[in-house]
C-alpha positions in Angstrom: 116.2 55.5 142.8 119.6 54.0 142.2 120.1 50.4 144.2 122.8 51.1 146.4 126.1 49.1 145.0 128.5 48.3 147.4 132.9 49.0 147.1 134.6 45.5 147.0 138.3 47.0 146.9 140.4 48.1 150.0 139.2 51.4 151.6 141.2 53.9 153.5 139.8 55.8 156.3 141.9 58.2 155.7 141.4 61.6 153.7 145.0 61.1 151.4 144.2 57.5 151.0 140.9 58.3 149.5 142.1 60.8 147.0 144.7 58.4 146.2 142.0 55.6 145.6 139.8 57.9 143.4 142.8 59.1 141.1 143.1 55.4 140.7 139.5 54.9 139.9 139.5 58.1 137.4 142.5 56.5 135.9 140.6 53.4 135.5 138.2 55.2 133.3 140.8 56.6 131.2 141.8 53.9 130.4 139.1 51.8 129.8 137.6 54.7 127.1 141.0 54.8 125.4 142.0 51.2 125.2 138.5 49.4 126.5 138.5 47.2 129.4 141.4 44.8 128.5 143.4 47.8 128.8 143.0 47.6 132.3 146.5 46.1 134.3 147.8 47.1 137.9 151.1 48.8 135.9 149.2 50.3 133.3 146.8 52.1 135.6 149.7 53.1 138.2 151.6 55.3 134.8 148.2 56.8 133.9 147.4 57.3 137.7 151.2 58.4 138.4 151.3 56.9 141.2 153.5 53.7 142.6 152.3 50.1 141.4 152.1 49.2 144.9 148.8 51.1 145.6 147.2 50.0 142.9 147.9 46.7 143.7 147.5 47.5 147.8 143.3 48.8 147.1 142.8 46.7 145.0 144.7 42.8 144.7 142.6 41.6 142.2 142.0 43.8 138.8 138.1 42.2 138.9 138.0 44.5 142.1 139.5 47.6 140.3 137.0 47.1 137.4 134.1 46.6 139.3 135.2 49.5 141.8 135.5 51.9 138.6 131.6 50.6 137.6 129.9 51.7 141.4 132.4 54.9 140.9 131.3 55.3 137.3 127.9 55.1 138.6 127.8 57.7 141.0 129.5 60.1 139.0 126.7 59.6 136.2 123.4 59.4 138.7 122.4 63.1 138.1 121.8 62.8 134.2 119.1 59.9 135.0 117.6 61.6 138.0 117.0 64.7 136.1 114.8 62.8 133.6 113.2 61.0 136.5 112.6 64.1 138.1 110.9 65.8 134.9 109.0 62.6 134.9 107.6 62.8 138.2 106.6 66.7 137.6 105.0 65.5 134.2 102.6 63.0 136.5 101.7 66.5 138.6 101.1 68.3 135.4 98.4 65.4 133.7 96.3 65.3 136.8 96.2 69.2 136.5 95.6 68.2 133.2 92.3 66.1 133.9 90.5 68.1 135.2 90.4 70.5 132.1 90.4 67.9 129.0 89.3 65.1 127.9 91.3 61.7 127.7 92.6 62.3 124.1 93.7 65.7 125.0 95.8 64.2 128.6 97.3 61.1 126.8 98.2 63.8 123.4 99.9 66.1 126.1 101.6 62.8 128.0 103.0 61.7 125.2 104.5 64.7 124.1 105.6 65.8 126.8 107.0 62.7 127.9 108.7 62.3 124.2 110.6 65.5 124.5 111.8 64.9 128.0 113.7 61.1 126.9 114.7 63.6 123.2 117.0 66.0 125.5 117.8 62.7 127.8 119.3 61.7 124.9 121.1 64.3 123.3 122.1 65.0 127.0 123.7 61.7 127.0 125.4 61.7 123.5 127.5 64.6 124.5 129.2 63.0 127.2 130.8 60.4 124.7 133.5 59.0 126.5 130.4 58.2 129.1 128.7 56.6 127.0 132.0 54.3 125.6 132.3 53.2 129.5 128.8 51.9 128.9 129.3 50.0 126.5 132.6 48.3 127.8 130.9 47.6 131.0 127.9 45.9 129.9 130.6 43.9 126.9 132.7 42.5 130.2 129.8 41.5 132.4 129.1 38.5 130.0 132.7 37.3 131.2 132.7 38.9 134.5 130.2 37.5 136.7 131.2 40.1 139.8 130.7 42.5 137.0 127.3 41.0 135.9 125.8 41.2 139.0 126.5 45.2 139.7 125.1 45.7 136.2 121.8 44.5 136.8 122.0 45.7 139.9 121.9 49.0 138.0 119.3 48.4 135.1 117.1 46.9 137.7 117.1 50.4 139.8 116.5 52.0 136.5 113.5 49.8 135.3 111.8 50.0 138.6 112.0 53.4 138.5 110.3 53.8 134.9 108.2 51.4 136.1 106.9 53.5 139.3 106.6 56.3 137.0 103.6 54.0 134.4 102.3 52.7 137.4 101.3 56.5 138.7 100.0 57.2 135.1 97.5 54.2 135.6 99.2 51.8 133.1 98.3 48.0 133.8 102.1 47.2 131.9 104.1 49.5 133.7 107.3 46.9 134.1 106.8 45.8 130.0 106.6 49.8 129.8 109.2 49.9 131.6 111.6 47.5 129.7 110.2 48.9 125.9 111.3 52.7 127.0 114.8 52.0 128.4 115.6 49.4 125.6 114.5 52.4 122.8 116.3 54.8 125.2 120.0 52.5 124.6 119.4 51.7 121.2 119.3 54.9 120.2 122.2 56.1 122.0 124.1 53.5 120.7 123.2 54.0 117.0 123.9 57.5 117.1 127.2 57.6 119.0 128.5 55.2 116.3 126.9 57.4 114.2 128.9 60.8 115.4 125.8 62.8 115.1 122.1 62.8 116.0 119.1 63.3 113.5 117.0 65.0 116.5 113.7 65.2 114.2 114.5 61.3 113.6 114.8 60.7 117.3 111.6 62.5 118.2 109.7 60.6 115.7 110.8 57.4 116.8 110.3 58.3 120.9 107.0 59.9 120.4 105.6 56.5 118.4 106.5 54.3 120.8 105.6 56.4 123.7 102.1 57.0 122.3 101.4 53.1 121.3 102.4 53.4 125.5 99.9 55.7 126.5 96.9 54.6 124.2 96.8 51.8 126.3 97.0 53.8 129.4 93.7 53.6 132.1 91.6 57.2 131.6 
């Protein structure tokens, strides 16, 4: 489950103030994929916004605000694509103890880690085609080492995903769950990364490299 992050900008109760708010947050993002986060300046986002420099500057005084605003917004708008795989996850766990009580231990942890090695392949490929998503990303995490505001929202995030990966081992009966944890979602960014510089994605590569390190996983999982 996503740790709830919190708004640090100026809100507006009202309903015109909040659509003004998010076309300023949207424009934020625009930005930040076409020019990366140093691209990101009260005028500039009032022209892509169109709207007066004074609201930008009246929600949000300080541009730390405005990026660290565009991250929580970022981050809502993104949730569902990591609670689907958490929810396939979850049905997997349902599906193994259906499983043991038909096969034997090779047979569950074979079916585990297939299974569980296609469900991170189309997370993936999911992921890759929302590029501009994924370029936000990347200039995020790049401005938290100089944005301490910034830093702390991020982890905020990977914490709330590596807990949740980590509830997922634990229900499976692994004794590593959080180093499970940590070794999935690290595979999970590096390939995104490599293949969005890439431009395209070898899938059969990908499910090769997912499926070893998600079996070396489950091998060491309790029968």
């Amino acid at each position: 489950m996503l740790e709830a992050l919190t708004y640090v900008g100026r809100q507006s109760n009202r309903s015109d103030g909040q659509a003004r708010r998010i076309e300023i947050l949207e424009a934020t993002l625009r930005l930040i994929v076409k020019e990366g986060i140093r691209g990101v300046r009260h005028r500039a986002v009032a022209s892509e916004a169109s709207v007066p420099l004074s609201s930008t500057t009246y929600y949000f005084d300080d541009i730390k605000d405005l990026i660290s605003d565009s991250l929580t917004y970022f981050a809502e708008k993104t949730l569902w694509m990591n609670k689907a795989l958490e929810q396939k996850s979850y049905g997997l766990v349902e599906q193994v103890l259906l499983e043991k009580q038909s096969a034997n231990s090779l047979q569950v942890k074979d079916f585990i880690t297939s299974q569980l090695s296609q469900f991170i392949c189309e997370h993936i490929k999911a992921q890759l085609a929302h590029k501009d998503d994924r370029i936000l990303e990347a200039a995020f995490h790049e401005e938290a080492l100089r944005n301490p505001q910034l830093a702390a929202a991020i982890r905020a995030l990977d914490n709330s995903f590596i807990s949740s990966i980590d509830n997922f081992f634990r229900a499976l009966g692994s004794h590593s769950a959080n180093a499970d944890a940590h070794q999935v979602l690290a595979i999970i960014k590096f390939l995104e990364y490599q293949y969005l510089i890439r431009g395209e994605i070898n899938e059969t590569e990908v499910f090769d490299i997912i499926s070893t390190t998600v079996g070396h996983i489950v091998k060491a999982l309790q029968n």
